[in-house]
MOPAC internal coordinates of N, CA, C and O (Angstrom, degrees):
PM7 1SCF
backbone

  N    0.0000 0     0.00 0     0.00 0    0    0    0
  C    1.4501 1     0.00 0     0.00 0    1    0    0
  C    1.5201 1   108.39 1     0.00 0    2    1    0
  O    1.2310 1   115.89 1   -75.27 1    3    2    1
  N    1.2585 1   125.42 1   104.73 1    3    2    1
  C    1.5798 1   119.96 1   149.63 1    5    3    2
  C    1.1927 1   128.63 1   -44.02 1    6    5    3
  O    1.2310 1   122.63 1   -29.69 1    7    6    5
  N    1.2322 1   112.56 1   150.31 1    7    6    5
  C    1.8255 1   114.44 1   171.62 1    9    7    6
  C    1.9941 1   114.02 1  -147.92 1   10    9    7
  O    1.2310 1   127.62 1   -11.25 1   11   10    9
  N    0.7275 1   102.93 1   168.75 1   11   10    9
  C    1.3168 1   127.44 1  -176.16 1   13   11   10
  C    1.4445 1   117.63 1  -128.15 1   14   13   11
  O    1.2310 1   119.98 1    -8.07 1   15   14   13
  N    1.7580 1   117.64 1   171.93 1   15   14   13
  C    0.9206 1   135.50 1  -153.29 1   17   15   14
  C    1.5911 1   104.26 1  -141.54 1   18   17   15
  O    1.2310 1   113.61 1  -107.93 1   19   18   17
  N    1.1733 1   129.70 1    72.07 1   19   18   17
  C    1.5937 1   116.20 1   148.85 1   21   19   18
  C    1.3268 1   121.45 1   -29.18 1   22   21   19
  O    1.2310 1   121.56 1   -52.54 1   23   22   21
  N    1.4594 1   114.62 1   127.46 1   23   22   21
  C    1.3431 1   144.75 1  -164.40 1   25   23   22
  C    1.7543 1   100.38 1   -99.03 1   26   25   23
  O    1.2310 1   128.69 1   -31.92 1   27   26   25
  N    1.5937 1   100.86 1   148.08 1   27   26   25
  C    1.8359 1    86.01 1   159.32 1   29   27   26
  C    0.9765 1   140.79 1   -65.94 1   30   29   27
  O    1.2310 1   130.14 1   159.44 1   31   30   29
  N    1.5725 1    98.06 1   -20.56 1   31   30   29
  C    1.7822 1    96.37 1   159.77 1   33   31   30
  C    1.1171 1   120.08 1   -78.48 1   34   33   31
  O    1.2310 1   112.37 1  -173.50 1   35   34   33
  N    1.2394 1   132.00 1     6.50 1   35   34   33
  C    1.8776 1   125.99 1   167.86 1   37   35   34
  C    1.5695 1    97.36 1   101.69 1   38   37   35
  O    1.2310 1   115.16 1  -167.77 1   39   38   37
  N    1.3963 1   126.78 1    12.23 1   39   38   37
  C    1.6660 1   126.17 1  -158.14 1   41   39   38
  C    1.7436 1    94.55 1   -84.95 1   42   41   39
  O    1.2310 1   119.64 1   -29.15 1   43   42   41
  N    1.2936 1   118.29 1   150.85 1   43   42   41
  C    1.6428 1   107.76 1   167.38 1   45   43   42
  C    1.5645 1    84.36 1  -127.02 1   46   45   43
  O    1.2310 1   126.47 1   -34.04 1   47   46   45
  N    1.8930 1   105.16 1   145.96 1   47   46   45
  C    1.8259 1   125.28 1   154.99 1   49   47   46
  C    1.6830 1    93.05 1   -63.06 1   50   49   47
  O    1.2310 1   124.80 1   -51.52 1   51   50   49
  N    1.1200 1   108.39 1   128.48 1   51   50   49
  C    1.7225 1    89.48 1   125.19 1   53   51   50
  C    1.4907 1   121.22 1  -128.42 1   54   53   51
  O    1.2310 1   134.72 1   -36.23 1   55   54   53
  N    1.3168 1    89.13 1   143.77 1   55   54   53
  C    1.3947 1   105.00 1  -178.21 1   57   55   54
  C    1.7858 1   132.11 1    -7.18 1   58   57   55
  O    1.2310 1   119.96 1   -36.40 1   59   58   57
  N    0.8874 1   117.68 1   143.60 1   59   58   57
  C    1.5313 1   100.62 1  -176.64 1   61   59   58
  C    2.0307 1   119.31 1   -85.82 1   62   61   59
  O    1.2310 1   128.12 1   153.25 1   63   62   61
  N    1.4735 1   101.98 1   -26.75 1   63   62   61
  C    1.7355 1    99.10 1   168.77 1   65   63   62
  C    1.5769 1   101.36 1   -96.10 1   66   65   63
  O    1.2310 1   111.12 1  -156.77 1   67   66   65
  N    1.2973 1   134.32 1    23.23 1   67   66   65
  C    1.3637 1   122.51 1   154.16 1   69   67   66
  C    1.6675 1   113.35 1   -91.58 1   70   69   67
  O    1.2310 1   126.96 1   141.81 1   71   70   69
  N    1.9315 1   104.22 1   -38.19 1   71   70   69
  C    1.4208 1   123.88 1  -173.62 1   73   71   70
  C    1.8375 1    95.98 1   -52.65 1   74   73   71
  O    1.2310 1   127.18 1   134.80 1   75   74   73
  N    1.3437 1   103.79 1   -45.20 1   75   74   73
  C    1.4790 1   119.64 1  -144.20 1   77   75   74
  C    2.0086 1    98.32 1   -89.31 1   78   77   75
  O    1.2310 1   128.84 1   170.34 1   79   78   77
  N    0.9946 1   100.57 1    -9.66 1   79   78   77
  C    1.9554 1   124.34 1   170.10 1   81   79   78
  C    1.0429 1   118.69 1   -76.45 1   82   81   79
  O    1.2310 1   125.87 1   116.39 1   83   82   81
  N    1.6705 1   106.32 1   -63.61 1   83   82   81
  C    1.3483 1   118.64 1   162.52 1   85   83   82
  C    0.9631 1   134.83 1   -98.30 1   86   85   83
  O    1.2310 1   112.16 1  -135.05 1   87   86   85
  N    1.4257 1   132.39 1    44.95 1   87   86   85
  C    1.1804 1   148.49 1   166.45 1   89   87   86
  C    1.5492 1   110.61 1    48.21 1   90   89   87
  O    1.2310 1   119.29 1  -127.92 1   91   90   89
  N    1.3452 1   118.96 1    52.08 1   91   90   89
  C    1.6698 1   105.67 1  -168.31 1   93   91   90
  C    1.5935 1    97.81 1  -117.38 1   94   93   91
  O    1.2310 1   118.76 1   -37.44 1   95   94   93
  N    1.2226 1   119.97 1   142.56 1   95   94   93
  C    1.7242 1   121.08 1  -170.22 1   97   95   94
  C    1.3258 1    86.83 1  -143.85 1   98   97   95
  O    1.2310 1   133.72 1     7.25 1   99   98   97
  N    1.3770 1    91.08 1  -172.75 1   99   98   97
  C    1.6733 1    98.69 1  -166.61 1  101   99   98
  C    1.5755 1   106.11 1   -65.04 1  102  101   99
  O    1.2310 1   118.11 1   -37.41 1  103  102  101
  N    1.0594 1   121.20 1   142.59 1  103  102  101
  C    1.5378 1   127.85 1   146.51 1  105  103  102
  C    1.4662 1    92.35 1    98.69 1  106  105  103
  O    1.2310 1   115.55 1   177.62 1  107  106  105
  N    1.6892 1   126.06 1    -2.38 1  107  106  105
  C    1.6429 1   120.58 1   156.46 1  109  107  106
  C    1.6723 1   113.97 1   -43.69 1  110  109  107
  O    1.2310 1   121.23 1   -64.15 1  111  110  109
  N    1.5410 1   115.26 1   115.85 1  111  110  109
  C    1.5202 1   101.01 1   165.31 1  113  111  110
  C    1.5913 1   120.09 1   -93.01 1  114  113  111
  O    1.2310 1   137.08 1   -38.83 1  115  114  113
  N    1.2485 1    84.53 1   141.17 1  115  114  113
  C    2.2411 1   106.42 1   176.90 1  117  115  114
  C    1.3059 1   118.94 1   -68.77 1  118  117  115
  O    1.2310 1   114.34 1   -40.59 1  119  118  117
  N    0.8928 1   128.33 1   139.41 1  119  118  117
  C    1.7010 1   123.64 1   152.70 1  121  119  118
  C    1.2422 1   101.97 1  -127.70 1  122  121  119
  O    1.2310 1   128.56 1   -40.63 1  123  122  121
  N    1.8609 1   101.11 1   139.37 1  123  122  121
  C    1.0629 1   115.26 1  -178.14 1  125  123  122
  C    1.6238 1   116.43 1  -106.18 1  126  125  123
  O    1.2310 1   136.04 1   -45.82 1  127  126  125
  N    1.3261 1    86.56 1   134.18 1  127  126  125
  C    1.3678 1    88.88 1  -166.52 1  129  127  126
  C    1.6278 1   124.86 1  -112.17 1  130  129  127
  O    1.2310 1   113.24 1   -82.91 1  131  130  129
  N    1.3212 1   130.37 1    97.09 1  131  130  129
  C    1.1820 1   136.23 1  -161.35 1  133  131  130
  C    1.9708 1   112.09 1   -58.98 1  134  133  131
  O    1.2310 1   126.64 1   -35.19 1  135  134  133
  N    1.3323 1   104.83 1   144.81 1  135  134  133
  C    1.7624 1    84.16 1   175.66 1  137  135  134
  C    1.4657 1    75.76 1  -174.15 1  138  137  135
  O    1.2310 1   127.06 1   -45.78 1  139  138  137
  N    1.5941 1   104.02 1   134.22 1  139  138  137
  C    1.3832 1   128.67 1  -161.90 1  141  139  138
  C    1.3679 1   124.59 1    15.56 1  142  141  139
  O    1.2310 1   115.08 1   105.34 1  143  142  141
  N    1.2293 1   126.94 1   -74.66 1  143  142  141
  C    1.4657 1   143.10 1  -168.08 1  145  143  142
  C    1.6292 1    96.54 1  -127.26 1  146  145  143
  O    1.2310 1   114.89 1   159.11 1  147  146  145
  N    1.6497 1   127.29 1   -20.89 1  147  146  145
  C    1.6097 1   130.95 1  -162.40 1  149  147  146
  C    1.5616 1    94.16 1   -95.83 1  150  149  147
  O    1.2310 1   127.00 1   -35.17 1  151  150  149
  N    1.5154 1   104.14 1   144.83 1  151  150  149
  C    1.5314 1   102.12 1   144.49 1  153  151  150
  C    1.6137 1   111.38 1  -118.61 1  154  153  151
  O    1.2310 1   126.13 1   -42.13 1  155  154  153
  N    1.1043 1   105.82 1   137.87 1  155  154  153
  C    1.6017 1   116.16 1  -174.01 1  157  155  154
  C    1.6227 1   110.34 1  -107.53 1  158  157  155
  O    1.2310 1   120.78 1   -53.83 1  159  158  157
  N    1.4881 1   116.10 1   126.17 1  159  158  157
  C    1.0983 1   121.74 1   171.11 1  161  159  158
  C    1.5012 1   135.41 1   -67.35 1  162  161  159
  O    1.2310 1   105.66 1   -58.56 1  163  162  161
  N    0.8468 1   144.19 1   121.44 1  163  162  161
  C    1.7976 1   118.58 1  -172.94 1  165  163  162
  C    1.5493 1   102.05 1  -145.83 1  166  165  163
  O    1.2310 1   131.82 1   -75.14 1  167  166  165
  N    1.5335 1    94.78 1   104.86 1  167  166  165
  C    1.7587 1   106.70 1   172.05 1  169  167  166
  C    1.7154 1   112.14 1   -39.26 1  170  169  167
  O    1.2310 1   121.51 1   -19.09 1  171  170  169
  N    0.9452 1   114.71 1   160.91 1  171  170  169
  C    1.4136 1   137.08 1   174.95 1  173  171  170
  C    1.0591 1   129.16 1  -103.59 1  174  173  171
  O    1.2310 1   116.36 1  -160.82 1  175  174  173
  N    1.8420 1   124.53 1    19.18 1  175  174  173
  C    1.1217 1   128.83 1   156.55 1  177  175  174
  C    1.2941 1   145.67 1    23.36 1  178  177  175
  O    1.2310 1   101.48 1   -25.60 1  179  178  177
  N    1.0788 1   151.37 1   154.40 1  179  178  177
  C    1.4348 1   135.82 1    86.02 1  181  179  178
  C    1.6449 1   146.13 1   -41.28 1  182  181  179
  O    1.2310 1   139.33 1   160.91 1  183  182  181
  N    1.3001 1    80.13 1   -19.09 1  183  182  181
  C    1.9769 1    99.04 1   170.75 1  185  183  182
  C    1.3525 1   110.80 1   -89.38 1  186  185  183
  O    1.2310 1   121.01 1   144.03 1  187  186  185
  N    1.2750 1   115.67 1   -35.97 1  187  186  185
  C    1.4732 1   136.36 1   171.91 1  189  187  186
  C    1.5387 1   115.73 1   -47.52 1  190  189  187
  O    1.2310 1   123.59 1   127.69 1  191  190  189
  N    1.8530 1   110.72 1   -52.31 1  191  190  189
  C    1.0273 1   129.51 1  -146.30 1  193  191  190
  C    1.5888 1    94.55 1   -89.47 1  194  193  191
  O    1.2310 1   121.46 1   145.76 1  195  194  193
  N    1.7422 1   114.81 1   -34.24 1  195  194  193
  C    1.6601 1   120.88 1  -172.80 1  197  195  194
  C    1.5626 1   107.10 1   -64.53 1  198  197  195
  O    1.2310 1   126.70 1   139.15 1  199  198  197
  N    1.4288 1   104.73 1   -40.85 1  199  198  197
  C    1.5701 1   111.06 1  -170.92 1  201  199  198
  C    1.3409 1    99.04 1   -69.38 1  202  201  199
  O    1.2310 1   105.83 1   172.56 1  203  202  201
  N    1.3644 1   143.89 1    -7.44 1  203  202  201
  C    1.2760 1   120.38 1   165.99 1  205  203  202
  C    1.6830 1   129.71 1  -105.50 1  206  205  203
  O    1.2310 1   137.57 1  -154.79 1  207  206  205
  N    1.7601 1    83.56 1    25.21 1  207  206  205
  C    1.7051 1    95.34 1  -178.40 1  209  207  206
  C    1.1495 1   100.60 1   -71.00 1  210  209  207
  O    1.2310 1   122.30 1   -19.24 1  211  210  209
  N    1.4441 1   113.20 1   160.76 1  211  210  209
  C    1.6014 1   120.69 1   170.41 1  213  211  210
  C    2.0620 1   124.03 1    71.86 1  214  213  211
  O    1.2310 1   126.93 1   162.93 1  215  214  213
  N    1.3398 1   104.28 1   -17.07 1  215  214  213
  C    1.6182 1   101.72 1   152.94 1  217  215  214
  C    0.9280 1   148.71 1   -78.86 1  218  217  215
  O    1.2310 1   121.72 1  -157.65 1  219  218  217
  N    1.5973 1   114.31 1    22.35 1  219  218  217
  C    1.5427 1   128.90 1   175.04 1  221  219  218
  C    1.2314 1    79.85 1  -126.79 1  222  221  219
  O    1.2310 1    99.23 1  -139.40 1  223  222  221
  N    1.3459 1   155.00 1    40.60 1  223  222  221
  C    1.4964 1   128.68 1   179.75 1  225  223  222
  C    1.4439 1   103.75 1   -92.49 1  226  225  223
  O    1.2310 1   126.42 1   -44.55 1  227  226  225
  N    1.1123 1   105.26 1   135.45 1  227  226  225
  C    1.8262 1   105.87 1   172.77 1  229  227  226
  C    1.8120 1   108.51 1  -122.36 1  230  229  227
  O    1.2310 1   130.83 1   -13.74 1  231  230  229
  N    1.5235 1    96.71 1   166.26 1  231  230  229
  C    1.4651 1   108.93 1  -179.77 1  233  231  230
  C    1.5807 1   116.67 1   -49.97 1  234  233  231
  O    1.2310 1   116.96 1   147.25 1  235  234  233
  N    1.1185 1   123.38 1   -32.75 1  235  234  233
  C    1.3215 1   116.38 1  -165.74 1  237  235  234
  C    2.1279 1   108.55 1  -127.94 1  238  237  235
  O    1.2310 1   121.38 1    17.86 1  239  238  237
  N    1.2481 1   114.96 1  -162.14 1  239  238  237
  C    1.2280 1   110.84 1   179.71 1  241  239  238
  C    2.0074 1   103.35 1  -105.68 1  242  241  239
  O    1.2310 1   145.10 1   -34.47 1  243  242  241
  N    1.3777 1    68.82 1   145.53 1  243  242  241
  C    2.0929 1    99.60 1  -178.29 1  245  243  242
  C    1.9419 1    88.36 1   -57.79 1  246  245  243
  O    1.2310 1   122.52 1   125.02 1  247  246  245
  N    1.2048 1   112.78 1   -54.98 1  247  246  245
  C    1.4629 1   102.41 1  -169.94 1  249  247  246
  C    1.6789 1   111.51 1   -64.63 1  250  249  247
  O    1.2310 1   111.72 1   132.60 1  251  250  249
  N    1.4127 1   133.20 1   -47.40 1  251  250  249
  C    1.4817 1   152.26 1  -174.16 1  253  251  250
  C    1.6978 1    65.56 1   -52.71 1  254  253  251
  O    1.2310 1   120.46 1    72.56 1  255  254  253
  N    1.6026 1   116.72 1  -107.44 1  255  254  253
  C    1.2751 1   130.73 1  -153.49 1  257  255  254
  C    1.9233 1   107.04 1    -7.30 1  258  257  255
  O    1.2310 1   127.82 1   140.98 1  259  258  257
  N    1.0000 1   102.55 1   -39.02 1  259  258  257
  C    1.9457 1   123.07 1  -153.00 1  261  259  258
  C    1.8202 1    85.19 1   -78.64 1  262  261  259
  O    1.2310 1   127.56 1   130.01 1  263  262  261
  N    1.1148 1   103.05 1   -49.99 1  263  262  261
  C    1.6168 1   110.97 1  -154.25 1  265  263  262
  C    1.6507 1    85.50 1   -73.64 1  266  265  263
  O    1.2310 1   126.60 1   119.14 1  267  266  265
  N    1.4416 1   104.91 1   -60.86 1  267  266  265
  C    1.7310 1    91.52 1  -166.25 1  269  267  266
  C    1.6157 1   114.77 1   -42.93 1  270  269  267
  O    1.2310 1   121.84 1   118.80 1  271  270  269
  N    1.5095 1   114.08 1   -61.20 1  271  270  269
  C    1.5470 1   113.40 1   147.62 1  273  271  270
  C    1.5494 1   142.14 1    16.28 1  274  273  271
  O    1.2310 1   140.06 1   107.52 1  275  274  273
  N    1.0304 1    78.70 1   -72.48 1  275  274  273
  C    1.9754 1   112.47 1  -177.13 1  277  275  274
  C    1.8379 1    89.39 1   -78.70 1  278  277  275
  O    1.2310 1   118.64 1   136.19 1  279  278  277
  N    0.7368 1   120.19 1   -43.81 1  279  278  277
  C    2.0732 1   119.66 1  -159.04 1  281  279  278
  C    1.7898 1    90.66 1   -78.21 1  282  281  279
  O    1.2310 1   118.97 1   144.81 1  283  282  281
  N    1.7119 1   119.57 1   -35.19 1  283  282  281
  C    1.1590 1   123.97 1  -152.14 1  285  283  282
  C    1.9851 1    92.88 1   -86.35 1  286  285  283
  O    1.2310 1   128.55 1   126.35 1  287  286  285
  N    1.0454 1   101.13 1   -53.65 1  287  286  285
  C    1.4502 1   111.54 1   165.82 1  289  287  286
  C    1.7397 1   118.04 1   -49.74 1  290  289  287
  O    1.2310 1   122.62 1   118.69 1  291  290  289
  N    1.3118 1   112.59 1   -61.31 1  291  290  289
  C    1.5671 1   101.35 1   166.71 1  293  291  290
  C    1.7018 1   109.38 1   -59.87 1  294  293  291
  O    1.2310 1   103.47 1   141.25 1  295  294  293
  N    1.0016 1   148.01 1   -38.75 1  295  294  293
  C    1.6825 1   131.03 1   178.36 1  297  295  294
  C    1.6166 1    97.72 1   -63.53 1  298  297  295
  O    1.2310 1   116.41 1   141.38 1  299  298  297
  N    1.6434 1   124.43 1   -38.62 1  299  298  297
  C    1.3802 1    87.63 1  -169.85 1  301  299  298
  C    1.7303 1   114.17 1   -79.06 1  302  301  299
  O    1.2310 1   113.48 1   159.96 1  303  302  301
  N    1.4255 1   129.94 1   -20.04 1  303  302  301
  C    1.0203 1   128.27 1   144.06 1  305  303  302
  C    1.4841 1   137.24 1   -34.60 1  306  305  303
  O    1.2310 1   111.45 1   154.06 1  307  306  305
  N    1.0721 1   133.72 1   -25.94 1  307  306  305
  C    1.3026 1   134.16 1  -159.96 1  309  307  306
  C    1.6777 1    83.09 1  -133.06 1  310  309  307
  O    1.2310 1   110.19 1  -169.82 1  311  310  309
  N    1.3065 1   136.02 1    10.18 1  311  310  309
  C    1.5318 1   130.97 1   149.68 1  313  311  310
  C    1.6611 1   103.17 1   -90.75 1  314  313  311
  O    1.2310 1   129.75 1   121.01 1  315  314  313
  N    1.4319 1    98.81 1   -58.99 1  315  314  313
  C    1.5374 1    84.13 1   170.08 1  317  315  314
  C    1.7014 1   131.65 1   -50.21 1  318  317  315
  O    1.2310 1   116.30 1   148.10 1  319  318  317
  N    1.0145 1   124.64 1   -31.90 1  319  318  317
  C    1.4498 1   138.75 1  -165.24 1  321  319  318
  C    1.4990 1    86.42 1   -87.24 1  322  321  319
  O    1.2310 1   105.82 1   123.15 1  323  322  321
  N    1.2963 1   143.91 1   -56.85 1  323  322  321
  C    1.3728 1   140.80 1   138.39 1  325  323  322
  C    1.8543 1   119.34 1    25.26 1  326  325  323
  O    1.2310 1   132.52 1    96.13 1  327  326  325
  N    1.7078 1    93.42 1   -83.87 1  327  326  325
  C    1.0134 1   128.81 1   175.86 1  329  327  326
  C    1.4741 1   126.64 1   -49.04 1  330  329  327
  O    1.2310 1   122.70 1   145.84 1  331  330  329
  N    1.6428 1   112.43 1   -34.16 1  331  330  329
  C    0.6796 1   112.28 1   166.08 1  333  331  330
  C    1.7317 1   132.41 1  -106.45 1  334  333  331
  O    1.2310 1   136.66 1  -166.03 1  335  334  333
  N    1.1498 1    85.33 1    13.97 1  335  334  333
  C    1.8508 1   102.25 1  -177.26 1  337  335  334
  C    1.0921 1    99.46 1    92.68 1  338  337  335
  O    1.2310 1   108.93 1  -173.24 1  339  338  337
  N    1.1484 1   138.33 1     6.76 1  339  338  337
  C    1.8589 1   108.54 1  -164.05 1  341  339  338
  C    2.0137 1    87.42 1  -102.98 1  342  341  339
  O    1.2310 1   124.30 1   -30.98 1  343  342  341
  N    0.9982 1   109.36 1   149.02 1  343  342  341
  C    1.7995 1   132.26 1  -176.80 1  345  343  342
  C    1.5559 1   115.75 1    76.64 1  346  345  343
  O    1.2310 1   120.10 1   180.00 1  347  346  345

């Protein structure tokens, strides 16, 4: 197990064959990641960033989705406007 040293300024080492594992160099950003009693580190990659291609993917298109939206929003507008006589 490696370890580190919190600094007074709040700075953490990490290790140099963990840095050199996970590809983290200067100016890599962290997110910290809370989990029960743990906090977990997780570089900010580009390797990081690929593995999370494709988990927002949905059945249909982001633009269709947007447009249907927009068409569903103008009918309830122009029911309201309806309602009140105006068109």
């Amino acid at each position: 197990m490696d370890q580190g040293t919190v600094t007074s300024k709040g700075q953490l080492v990490i290790p140099a064959p963990l840095r050199k594992k996970y590809g983290i160099k200067k100016g890599t950003k962290v997110a910290f990641i809370e989990q029960g009693n743990k906090i977990l580190l997780q570089p900010i990659t580009k390797e990081f960033i690929r593995s999370l291609r494709g988990i927002l993917k949905s059945d249909g298109s982001a633009v269709q989705d947007l447009v249907d939206e927009r068409r569903r929003d103008l009918e309830r507008e122009e029911k309201k406007l309806a309602r009140f006589g105006i068109r």
